[in-house]
Structures are given as C-alpha cells and as structure tokens.
GULUM-753323 format. One line per 4 residues: number of its first residue (from 0); their letters; for each residue x, y, z of C-alpha. Coordinates in steps of 0.05 Angstrom, whole numbers, plus 32768, in hexadecimal, padded with zeros to 4 digits. Example, Ala and Ser with C-alpha at 12.3 -4.5 7.8 and 13.67 -1.06 7.14 Angstrom:
% GULUM-753323
0 = as = 80F6/7FA6/809C | 8111/7FEB/808F
This chain:
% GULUM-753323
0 = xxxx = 8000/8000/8000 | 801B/8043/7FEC | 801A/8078/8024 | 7FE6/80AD/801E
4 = xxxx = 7FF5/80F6/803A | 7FBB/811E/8055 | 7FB3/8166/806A | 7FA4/8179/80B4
8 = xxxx = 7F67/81A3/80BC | 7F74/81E7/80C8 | 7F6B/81EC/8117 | 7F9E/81B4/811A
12 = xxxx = 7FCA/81D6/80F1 | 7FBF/8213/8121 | 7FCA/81EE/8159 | 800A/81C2/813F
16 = xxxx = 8025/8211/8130 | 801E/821F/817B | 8042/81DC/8197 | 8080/81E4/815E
20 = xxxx = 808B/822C/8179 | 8096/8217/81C0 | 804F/8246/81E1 | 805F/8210/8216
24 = xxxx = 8094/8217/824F | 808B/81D7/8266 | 80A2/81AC/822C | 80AD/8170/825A
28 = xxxx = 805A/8166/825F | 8062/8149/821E | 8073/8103/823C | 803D/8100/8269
32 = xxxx = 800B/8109/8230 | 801E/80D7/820B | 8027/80AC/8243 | 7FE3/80BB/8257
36 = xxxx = 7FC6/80A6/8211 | 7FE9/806D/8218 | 7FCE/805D/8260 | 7F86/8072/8238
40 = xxxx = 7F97/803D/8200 | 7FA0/8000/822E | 7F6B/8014/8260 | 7F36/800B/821F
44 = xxxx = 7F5D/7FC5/8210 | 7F5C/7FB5/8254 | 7F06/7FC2/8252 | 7EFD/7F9C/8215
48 = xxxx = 7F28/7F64/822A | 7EEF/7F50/8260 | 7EC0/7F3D/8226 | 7EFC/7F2E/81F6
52 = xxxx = 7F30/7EFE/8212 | 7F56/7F07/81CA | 7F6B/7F4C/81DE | 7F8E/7F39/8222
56 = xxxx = 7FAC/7EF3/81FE | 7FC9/7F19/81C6 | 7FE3/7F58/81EC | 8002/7F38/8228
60 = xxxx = 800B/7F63/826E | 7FFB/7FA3/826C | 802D/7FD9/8265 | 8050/8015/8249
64 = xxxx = 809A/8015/8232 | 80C6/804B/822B | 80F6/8047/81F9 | 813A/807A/81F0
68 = xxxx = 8166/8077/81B2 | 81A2/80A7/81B8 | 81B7/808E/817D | 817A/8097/8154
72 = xxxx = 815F/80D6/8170 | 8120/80B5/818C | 80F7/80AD/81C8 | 80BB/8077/81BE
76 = xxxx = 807A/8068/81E9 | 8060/802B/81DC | 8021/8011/81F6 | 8003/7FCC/81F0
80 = xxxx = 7FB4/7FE5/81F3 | 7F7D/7FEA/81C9 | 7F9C/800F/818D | 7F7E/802D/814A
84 = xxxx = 7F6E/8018/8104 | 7F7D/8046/80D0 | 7F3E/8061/80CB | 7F42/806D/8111
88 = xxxx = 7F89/808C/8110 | 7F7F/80BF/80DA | 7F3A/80D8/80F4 | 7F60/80E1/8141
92 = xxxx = 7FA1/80FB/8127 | 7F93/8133/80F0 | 7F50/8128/80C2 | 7F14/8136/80FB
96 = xxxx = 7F16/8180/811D | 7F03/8174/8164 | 7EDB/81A1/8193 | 7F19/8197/81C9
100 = xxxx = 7F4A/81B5/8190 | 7F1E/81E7/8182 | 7F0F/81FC/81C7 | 7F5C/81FA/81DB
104 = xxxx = 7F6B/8235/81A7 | 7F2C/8259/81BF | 7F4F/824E/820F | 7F95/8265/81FB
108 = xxxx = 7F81/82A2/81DF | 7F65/82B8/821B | 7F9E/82A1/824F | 7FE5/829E/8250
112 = xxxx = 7FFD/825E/822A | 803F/8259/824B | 802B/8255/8290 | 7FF0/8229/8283
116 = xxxx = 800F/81E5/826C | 7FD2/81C7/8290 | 7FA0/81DB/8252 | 7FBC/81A7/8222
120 = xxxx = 7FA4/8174/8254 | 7F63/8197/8261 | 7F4F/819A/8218 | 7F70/814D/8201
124 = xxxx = 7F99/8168/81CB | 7FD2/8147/81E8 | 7FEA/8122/81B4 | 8000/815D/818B
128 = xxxx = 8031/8175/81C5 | 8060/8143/81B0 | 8075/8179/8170 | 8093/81A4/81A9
132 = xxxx = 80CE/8170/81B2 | 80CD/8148/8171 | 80D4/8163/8132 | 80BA/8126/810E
136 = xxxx = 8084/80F5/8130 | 8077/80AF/8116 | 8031/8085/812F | 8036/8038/812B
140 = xxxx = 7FF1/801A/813B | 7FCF/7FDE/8139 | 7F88/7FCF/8154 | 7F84/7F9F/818C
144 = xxxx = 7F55/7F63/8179 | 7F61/7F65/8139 | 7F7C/7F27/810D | 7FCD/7F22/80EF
148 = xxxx = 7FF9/7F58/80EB | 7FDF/7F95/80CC | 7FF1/7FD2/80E9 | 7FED/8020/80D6
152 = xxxx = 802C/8054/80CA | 8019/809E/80DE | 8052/80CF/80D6 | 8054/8122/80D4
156 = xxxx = 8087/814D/80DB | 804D/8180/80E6 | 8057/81A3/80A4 | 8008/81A8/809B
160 = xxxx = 8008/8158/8084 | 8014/8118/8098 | 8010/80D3/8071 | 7FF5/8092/8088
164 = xxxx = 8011/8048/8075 | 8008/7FFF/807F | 803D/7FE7/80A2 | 803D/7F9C/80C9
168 = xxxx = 803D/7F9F/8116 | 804B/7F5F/8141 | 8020/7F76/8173 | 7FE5/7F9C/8182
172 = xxxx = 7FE9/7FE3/81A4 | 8012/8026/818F | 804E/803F/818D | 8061/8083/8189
176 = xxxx = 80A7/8095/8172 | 80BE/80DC/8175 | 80F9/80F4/8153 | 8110/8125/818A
180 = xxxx = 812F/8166/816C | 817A/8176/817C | 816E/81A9/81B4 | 8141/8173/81D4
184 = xxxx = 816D/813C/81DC | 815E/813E/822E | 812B/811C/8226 | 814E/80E3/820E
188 = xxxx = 8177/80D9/8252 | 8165/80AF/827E | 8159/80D6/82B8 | 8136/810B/8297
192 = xxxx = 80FF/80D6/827E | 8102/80BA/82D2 | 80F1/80FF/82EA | 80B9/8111/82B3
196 = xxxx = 809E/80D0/82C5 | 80A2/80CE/830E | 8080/8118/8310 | 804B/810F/82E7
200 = xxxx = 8037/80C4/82DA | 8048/80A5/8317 | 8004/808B/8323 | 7FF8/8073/82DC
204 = xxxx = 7FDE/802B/82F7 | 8009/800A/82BF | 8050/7FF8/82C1 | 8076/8032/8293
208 = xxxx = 80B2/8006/828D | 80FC/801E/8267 | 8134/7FEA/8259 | 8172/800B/8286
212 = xxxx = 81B4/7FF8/828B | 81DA/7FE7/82C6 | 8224/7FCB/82E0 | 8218/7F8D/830E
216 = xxxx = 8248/7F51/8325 | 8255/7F18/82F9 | 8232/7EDA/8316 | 8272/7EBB/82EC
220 = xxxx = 82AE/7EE6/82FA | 82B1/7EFD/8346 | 82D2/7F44/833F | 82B6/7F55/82FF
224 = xxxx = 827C/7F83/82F1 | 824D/7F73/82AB | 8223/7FA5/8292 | 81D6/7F84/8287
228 = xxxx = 8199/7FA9/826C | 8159/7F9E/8296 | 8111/7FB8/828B | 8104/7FE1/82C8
232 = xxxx = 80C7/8001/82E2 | 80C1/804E/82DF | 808A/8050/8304 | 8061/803E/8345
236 = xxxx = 801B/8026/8332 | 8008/8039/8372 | 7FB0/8035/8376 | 7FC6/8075/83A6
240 = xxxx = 7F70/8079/83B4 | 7F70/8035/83D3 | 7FB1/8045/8404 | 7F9E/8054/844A
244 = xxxx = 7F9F/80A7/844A | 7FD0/80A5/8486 | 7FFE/808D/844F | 7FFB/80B7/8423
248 = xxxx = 8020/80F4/8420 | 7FFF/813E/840B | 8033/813F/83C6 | 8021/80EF/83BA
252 = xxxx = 7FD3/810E/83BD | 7FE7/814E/8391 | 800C/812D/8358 | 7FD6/80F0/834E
256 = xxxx = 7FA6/8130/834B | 7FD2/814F/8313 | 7FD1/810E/82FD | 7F92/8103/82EE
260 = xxxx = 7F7A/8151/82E4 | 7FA9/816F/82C0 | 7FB4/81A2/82E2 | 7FF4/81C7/8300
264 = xxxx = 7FDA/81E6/833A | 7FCA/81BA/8380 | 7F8C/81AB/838F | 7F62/81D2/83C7
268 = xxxx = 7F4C/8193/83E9 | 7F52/8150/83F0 | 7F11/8121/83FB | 7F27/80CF/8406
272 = xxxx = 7EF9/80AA/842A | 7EDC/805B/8424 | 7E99/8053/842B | 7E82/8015/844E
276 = xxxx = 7E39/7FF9/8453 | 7DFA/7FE6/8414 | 7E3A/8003/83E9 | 7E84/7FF9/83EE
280 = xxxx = 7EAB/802E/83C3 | 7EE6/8058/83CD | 7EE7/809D/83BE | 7F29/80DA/83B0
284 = xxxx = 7F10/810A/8397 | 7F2F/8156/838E | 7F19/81A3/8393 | 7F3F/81C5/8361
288 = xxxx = 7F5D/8207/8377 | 7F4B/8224/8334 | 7F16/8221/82FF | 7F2D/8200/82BA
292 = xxxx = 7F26/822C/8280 | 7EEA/81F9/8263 | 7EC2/81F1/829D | 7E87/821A/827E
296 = xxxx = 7E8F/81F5/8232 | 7E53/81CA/8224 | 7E84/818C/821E | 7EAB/818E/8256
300 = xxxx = 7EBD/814C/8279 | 7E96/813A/82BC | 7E9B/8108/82F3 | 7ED2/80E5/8315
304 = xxxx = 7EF9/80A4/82F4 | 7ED1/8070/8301 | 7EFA/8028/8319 | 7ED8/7FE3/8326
308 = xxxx = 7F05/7FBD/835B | 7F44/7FE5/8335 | 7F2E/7FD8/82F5 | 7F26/801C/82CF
312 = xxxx = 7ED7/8015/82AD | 7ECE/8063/829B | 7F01/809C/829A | 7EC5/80D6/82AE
316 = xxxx = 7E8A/80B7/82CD | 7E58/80F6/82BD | 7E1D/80C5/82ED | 7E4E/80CC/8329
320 = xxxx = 7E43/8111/8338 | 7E0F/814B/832D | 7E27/817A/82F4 | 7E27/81B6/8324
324 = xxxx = 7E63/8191/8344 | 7E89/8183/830B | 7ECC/81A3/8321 | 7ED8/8172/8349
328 = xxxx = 7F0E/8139/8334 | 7F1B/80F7/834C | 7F13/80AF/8347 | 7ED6/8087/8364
332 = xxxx = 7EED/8034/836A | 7EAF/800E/8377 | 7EAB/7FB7/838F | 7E63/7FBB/8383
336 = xxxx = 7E54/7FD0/8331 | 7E66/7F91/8301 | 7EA5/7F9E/82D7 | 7E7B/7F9A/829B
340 = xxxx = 7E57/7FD7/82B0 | 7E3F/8009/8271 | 7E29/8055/8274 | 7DE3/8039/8260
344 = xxxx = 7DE9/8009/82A0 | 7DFC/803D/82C6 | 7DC6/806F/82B5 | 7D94/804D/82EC
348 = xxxx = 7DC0/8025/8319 | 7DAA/802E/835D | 7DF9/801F/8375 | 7E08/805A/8351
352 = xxxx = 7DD1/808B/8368 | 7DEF/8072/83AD | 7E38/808A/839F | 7E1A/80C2/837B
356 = xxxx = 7DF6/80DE/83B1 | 7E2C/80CA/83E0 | 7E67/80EA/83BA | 7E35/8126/83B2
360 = xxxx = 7E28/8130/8401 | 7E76/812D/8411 | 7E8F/8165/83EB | 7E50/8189/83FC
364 = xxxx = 7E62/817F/8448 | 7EAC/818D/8432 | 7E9F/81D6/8416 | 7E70/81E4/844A
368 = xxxx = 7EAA/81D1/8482 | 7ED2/81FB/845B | 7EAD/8237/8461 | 7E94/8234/84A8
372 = xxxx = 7EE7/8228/84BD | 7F13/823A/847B | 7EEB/827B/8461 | 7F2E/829F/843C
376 = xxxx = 7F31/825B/841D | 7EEE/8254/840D | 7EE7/8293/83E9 | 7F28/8282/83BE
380 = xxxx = 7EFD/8249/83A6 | 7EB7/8269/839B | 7ED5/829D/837B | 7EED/8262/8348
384 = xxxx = 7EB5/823C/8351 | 7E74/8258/8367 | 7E5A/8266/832A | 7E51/821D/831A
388 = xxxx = 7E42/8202/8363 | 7DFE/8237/8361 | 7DED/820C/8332 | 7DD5/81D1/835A
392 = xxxx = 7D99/8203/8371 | 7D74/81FA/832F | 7D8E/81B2/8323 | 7D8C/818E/836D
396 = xxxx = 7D4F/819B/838F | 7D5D/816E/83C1 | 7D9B/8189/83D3 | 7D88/81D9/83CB
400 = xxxx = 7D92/81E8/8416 | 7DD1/81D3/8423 | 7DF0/81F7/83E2 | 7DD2/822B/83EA
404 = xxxx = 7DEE/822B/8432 | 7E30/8234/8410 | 7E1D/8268/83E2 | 7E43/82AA/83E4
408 = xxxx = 7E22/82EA/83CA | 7E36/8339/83C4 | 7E0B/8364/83E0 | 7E04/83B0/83F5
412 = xxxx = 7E1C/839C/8434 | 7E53/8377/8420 | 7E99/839C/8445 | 7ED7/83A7/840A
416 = xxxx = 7EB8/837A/83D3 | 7EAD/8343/8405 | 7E77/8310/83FD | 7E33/82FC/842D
420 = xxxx = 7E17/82BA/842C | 7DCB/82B5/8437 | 7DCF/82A3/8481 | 7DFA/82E3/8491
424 = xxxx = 7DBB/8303/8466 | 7D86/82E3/8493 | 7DAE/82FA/84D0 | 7DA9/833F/84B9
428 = xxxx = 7D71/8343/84A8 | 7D40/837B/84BE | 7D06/8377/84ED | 7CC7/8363/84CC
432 = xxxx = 7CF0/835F/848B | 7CD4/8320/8460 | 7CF5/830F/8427 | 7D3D/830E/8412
436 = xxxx = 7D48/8345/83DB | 7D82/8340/839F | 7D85/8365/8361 | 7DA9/8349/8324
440 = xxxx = 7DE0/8377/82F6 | 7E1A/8372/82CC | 7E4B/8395/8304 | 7E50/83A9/834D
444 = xxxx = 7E54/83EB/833B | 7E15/83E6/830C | 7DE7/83C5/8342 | 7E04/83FD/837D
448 = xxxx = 7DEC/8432/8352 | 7DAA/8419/833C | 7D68/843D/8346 | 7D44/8402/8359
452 = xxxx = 7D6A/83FE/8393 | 7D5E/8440/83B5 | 7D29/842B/83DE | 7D4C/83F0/83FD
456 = xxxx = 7D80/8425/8408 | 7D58/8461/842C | 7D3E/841D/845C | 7D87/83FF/8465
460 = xxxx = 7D6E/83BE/8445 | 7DA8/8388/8432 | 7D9B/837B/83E6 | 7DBD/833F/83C7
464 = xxxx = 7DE8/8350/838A | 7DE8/831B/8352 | 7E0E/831E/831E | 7E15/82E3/82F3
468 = xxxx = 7DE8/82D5/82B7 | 7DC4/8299/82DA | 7DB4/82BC/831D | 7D70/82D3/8306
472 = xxxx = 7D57/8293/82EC | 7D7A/826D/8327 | 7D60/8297/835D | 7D1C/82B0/8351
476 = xxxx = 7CE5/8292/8375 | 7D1F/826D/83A2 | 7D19/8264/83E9 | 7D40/8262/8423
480 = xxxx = 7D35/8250/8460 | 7CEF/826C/8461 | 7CFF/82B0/843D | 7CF2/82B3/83F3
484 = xxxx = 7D28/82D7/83C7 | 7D05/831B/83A2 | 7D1D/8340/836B | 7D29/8382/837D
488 = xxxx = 7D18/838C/832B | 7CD6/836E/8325 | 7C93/8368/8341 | 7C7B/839D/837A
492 = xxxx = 7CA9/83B1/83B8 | 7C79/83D5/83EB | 7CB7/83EF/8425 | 7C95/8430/841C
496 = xxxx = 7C53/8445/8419 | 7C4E/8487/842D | 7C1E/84BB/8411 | 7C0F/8480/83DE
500 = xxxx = 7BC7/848C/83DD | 7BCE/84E2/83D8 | 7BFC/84D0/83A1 | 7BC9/84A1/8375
504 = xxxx = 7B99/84D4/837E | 7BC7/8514/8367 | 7BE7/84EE/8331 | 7BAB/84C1/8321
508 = xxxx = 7B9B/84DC/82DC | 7BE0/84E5/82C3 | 7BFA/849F/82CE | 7BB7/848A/82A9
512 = xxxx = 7BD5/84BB/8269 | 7C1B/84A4/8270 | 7C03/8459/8264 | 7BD6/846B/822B
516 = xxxx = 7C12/848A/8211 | 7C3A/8457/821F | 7C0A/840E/820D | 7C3A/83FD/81D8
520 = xxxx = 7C79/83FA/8208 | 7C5E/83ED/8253 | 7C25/83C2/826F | 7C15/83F4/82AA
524 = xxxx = 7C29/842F/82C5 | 7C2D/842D/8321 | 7C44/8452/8354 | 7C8E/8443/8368
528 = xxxx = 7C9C/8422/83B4 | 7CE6/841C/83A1 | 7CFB/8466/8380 | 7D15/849D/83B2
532 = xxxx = 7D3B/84C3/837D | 7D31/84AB/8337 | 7CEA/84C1/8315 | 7CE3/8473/82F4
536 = xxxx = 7CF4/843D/82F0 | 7CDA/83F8/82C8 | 7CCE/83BC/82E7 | 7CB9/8373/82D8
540 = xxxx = 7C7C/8359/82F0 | 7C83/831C/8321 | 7C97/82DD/8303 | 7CB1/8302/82BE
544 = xxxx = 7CFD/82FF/82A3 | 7D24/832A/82C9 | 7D3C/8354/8287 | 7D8D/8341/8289
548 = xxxx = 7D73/82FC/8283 | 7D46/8313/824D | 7D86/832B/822B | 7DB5/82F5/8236
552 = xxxx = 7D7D/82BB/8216 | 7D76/82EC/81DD | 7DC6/82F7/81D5 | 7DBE/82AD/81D5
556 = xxxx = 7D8A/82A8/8195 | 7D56/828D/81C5 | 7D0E/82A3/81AF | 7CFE/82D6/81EB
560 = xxxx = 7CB1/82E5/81E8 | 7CB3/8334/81FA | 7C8B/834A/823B | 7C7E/838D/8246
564 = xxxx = 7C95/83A2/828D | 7C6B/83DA/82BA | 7C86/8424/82C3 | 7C8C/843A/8304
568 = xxxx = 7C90/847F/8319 | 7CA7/84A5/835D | 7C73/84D5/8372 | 7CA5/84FC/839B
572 = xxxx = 7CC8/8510/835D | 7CC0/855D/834F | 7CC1/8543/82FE | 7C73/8525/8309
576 = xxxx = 7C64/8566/832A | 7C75/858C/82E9 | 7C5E/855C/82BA | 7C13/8555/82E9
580 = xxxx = 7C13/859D/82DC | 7C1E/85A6/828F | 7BEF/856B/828C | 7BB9/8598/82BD
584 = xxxx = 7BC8/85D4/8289 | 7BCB/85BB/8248 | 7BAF/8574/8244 | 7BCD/8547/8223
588 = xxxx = 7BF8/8570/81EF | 7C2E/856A/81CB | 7C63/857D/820D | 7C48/854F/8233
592 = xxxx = 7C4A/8511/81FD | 7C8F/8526/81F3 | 7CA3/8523/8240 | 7C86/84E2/8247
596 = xxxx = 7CAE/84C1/8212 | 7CE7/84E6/822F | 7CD5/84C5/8275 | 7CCF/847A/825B
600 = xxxx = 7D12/8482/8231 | 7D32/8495/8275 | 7D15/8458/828F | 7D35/8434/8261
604 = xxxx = 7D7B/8459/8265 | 7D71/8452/82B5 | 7D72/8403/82AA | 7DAF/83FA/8274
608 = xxxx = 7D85/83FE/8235 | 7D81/8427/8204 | 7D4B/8459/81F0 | 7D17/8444/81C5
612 = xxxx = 7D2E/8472/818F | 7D71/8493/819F | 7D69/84CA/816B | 7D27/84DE/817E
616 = xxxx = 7D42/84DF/81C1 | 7D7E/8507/81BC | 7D55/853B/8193 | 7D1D/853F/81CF
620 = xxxx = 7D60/8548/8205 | 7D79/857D/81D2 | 7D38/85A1/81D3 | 7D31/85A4/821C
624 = xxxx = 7D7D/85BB/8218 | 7D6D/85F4/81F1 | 7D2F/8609/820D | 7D51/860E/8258
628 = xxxx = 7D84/8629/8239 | 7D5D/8669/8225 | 7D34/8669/825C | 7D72/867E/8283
632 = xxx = 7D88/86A8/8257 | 7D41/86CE/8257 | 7D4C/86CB/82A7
C-alpha cells in the first residue's frame, strides 16, 4: 500500500503552530501526556478484555515502556492497549476538528499560555504537545482484537500534513516514537525521563517500565563487575485512594490530584473517606483551588473516575455527582457495581444513587465546615466557584437548604467589597421586616446607585446584590428559612405609604393621561413605594422576567415574548407638580405629550436602556435646553 498524505484541518494547524513555537514553559508535560494516552489506551483494552479474552491473551501484562535511543535521536512510548485502526488514527490525529481543540485556542487567547501548562490537559489535545520536543513524530498502531499483523504508520513533521501507511506490527497497542530535536536531547537521559515520570505519572496504575543499565558482580568471576540491562519500573502503581490516609503524605495527595486533573496548582482540600454499610465504596476526591478555563463550556467533563474493585470502568462518571458540583475531581472505587457495568446500567442503579447522594452530602458538609471555621479560605474558593455551586438551588431541591446555607452574596451592607451569606441577612434583619430583598445588575457600582433602591436606603434595609446572569431565574420565588427572596425590581414594595391616598387623589387624573399616552409601551401607570429621589421608575409585575434576564435569553436568540412592565412615579417629586399643573391649564396639549415621553424615556435611561427613539429624544432635551436657556436670559 502506497502512503497517502493528508492535510490537517485548520485549527490543528493553528494549534500544531502554537506547540512548534514553544507558548509552553513547561516542555517536560509532554511525557506525561503521552503517557497518559497510553495509560487511556490499555485501560479501554483492559475493559474490553472482560467480554473479550483475545485481547488480554494476545497483549500480555499490562504496561508502558519507555524507550531512549541516543543514538537515534528518539524517545518511544509504547503501550500494549486497545489501539487504533486507520480509520481510527487519521480521524483522532489530523482529519476530525474537535470541540476540545477548538475550545483550547478560544482559552489561550484569553490567559497567559506560558504559565498555564495545565490547559493542554484540560482541553485533551495532548497528543499534539509532543511537536514541542520532536521535530518529526511517527504513530505505529495496531487495534487490539484484531486478526494477523496489520498495523498503521502515522508520521508528521507538523508541516500542515501527515501521511498514513500499512506497516506490520507483532503486537497490538501503539507506539509513539518522537524524533527529539537537538536542543532537546535531555529528555533522552535517563534521569530526566525518572524525574518527569516520578512528578507527574507516579500513580499511573500500570507499570511504565525502561530497560537501564547497570554494573553488578559476576556470578562467574568474583572481583569482576558485568554490565547487564534490566527492565525496571519507573513508577509506583500505588492505588494511593485505597492506602490508609495516615499514610499518605499531603505531596503523595497533591501530585495523584495533578495526576489525574491536570492541573498545576494544589488542591484546596482533600476528601478520602470509605464508606461502610448497604454500600462499600471508597471515595478521594479534591476541591480545586481554581476554576478551569472550561468549566462553563457545554461539554465539559463531570464526575469522578469511576473504579470497580481497582478496575478502571469509566474515566468521568457524570451519574456520580450533581452537575452543580462538577469541580470536584477524584476517583470513586466501588465492591458493589459488576465490572461489566455500562452508562445505560448506570443511569438507574440504586448503588449508584447511594454513592451519589453520599459523595454529594460530604463535600456539601466539607464547604459548609469550611466556612463556619476557614472563612478567608472559603471565600478564595467561592470566589472561583460560587457561580456554579448556586446552581444546585434550581437543580437539587432536596438539597436547597444546605447550599444555600453556603451561599455568599454582596449586599449594601457588605464592609470593603466583602460578602453576606443569607443567615448573616436573617440576623440583620429589621423588626417586622418580612422578606429578604436583592436586586440584580451588571456591577456593584450599578446596583449602589440604582433608583430602585432608594427606599430600602432612606429605611436602612439590607438589599442583596446579585450579579450573575442566572441569579434572577435562580432566586425568584426562593425561600429560605421561612423568608421569601423579593426583587427589589418587580412587583409592588409598600415600606412607605405615606400621604399615599392624598397623592392618588391630587395626581389621580394625570397618571390616568400618562397611561393613555403611554398603552403602547407600559401596562399601568402606580404610585411609587420605592422612589425618594428619582420621578420613575419601571418595574416588572410579580412573577415577570426580571429585564437583564430578558436581555441575556435574547442575546442568546431565545424567543423572549415582550411584557410590558408598569411606570411608577414618586409623588414627592416637584416634576409631577409641574406637569399636574400644565395638565390643570392646558389639557392635554402638545407640552404635556411631549413631557410624558420625555418622562418614560428617562425611565428607560434610569434602568440601562436606551430611549425609545434617541433622536427624538435628544431633540426634546435640546428644546428644553434652549427654552431655559432664554428664560434666564429674559430673567
């Protein structure tokens, strides 16, 4: 068969450009990659093996073998798993654009590549950081299972190409042969490939293995030394999850969770525990200190690895834990599921509702121990993290007290940009007060200055500031602990009413002119309870969209039916004064029409929107403008 040379797509050909120019400072992570896909590569074997004895006959023990030719220039991985056909090989290596490469460019544009080595991990484009040591790469592959000796060449030298051959292979698995470039050659020493190993793939559960050479006595010649070559361990296998924790030291627990997250930085905590009773299962699982870059992307990975008495069934379990939780690593290594366990038998296993609900309650109990006697740490990690963990409010119902226990909130009473959690709220709370108020906004420093807020101001009312996208759809209607959660935005809010009734009756017949003016844009015109300064405001009626979330589904192309929202207006504004009276003298001319669309454009402008027609607006300010103008003048 005559090789056949095929173009990368285009985002591989991006990416390849970023690996070959060294973005990275940590070239060495290269190793563990591949190691890793090699670790990937027999776990699959290893799977298939318990419904396909030919696999395990054919492939022997499982391992990885490291492989260090000075003399050629080359450093290959070779792993006895599952390996590829060619099909298989060109569509993972070049052909197919994956989401994870495309998402990896969209991450490193927005963060500094050098100093985030964890990223290639994060986003499984691995493979491809081989290019920043090798200058060629070569791909021998043959699919476990499979009958005689066929096997497939893939080789690039990342040019924008690479070709594919037949070749024959002995034995199923891949290797992986990189050419290492002349400034590179470190990483064909010995001791280099120990200390790459031993920091990050320690805890790969297979042998990685390297032929070494070492001086020993003759068993022939007394007092003389032979030199013998022996294959040698690298690493130590070590299940570290089912070691007794007083064993295990707080590096051993950092590196397996580098290990197995991919990330540089130590974990926050450390959660290993055994859980004894209707189900046996052993749980380590990590808080990361910082978000990854992904964790909002629709395909990001949940759920811990998922072991059967050591015996690696699923590498993210997504049914082991609730999605508002899904920053949390770890491995889950259960005696009670069968090793032949699918996701479709695991969709409605009751062993694994147990461990879900079980894993769920720990970390749970965890965060909420963290914040009643760690709160500096605690805020490092909702400040990472609480934007997903609010979550669990609209998903969990069962568990909605006790996250939002650990909620954390601004609020107008928060002290330096510090944040309030709900009970702090309820402890503050004023005499005969009801309800717990928030308002949602794009900033601090838009919600602080808001007009809807002045009321809760003048009465020294703690109003929750919210401002994430979700808060409005998360929160509204939501309860805690006896006190519902109210918009400051929508519905009524009656802290004062004061002169009310004088108020209807002196600006009765007004209000009913400004909403005839005004049926097209506003479904009623009211009295304000919540204005002190502003002259309007508008709000949304009870149970409406609060309007950001109104604009973020429409930003999102959702199909948003439009509600008209009521005008409110504060009586105690000297404006409704003047316009009552040009409405008492002239009716309803044309000054008055042209006041009232000035007053609904400012309620717009008073809310972040824009007027209904800017021109027409800016010539009705410049009007005004001019005529006040003279009228000094005249004075």
């Amino acid at each position: 068969m005559t090789a056949q040379t095929m173009e990368f797509k285009a985002e591989i050909k991006q990416l390849l450009d970023l690996m070959i120019h060294s973005l990275y400072s940590h070239k060495e992570i290269f190793l563990r990659e591949v190691i890793s896909n090699a670790s990937d590569a027999i776990d699959k074997a290893r799977y298939e093996s318990l419904t396909n004895t030919d696999i395990i006959t054919m492939s022997g023990p499982w391992k990885i073998k490291i492989t260090p030719d000075k003399d050629k220039g080359t450093l290959t991985i070779s792993d006895n798993g599952i390996g590829m056909t060619q099909e298989e090989i060109i569509e993972a290596l070049g052909t197919i654009a994956h989401s994870g490469t495309k998402q990896f460019l969209s991450a490193i544009q927005n963060k500094d590549v050098k100093n985030s080595p964890e990223l290639i991990g994060q986003f499984g484009v691995g493979f491809y950081s081989s290019f920043m040591v090798a200058d060629r790469v070569t791909v021998v592959t043959r699919k476990a299972g499979n009958l005689g000796n066929k096997g497939t060449r893939w080789e690039s030298t990342a040019d924008g190409s690479f070709t594919v051959d037949e070749v024959e292979k002995t034995s199923p698995g891949t290797d992986v042969i990189l050419h290492i470039k002349d400034d590179e050659k470190k990483y064909l020493d010995e001791w280099e490939i120990r200390t790459v190993i031993r920091k990050y793939s320690d805890y790969i559960e297979y042998p990685i293995v390297m032929d070494v050479e070492r001086e020993q006595e003759s068993t022939l010649e007394k007092d003389r030394k032979v030199t013998v070559r022996e294959e040698e361990t690298l690493n130590s296998q070590k299940a570290i999850w089912l070691r007794d924790k007083a064993e295990i030291t707080g590096s051993e627990y950092n590196e397996f969770y580098k290990h197995i997250s991919h990330d540089f930085h130590d974990p926050l905590r450390v959660i290993h525990y055994r859980a004894e009773g209707t189900s046996e299962f052993t749980c380590l699982l990590y808080l990361p200190a910082k978000a990854p870059m992904d964790i909002f992307y629709k395909d990001y990975r949940i759920g811990p690895t998922l072991y059967v008495k050591r015996v690696q069934i699923m590498d993210h379990c997504e049914q082991l834990l609730p999605v508002y939780l899904r920053f949390v690593k770890g491995v889950v290594d259960s005696s009670d599921l069968p090793l032949n366990v699918s996701r479709e038998m695991l969709q409605n296993n009751r062993q694994v509702e147990i461990i879900k609900n079980n894993v769920t309650k720990k970390v749970l109990d965890t965060l909420g121990d963290m914040k009643k006697n760690e709160p500096e740490a605690y805020l490092g990690f909702y400040r990472e993290f609480g934007k997903v963990l609010k979550e669990g409010i609209h998903y969990d119902f069962s568990k909605r007290e006790p996250i939002a226990d650990i909620l954390l909130f601004s609020s107008t009473k928060s002290v330096d940009g510090g944040l309030r959690s709900l009970q702090e709220y309820l402890d503050a709370m004023k005499p005969g007060q009801e309800e717990i108020y928030y308002i949602t906004a794009s900033s601090l420093s838009e919600a602080a200055g808001s007009p809807y807020l002045e009321v809760f101001r003048d009465k020294d009312y703690e109003v929750l500031i919210m401002t994430d996208e979700i808060d409005d759809f998360i929160f509204n209607a939501f309860e805690f602990k006896g006190k519902k959660l109210k918009s400051a935005t929508r519905g009524e809010v009656s802290l004062d009413n004061g002169g009310r009734e004088e108020a209807q009756k002196q600006y009765g017949k007004l209000m009913e002119v400004i909403k005839g003016q005004l049926t097209d844009d506003v479904k009623d015109v009211r009295l304000s309870g919540r204005l002190k300064e502003s002259p309007c405001c508008l709000v949304s009626d009870e149970g409406d969209l609060d309007p950001n979330m109104e604009k973020l589904l429409k930003a999102m192309g959702q199909d948003v039916p439009s509600r008209k929202r009521i005008l409110e207006i504060n009586p105690s504004h000297e404006l409704f004064s003047v316009l009552n009276g040009i409405f008492e003298r002239d009716g309803e001319g044309d000054m008055l029409k042209e006041y009232i669309s000035l007053l609904y454009d400012q309620a717009l402008l008073l809310e972040g929107s824009k007027p209904r027609n800017p021109l027409l607006f800016a010539r009705h300010v410049s009007k005004l403008m001019v005529d006040q103008a003279k009228k000094t003048q005249a004075g």
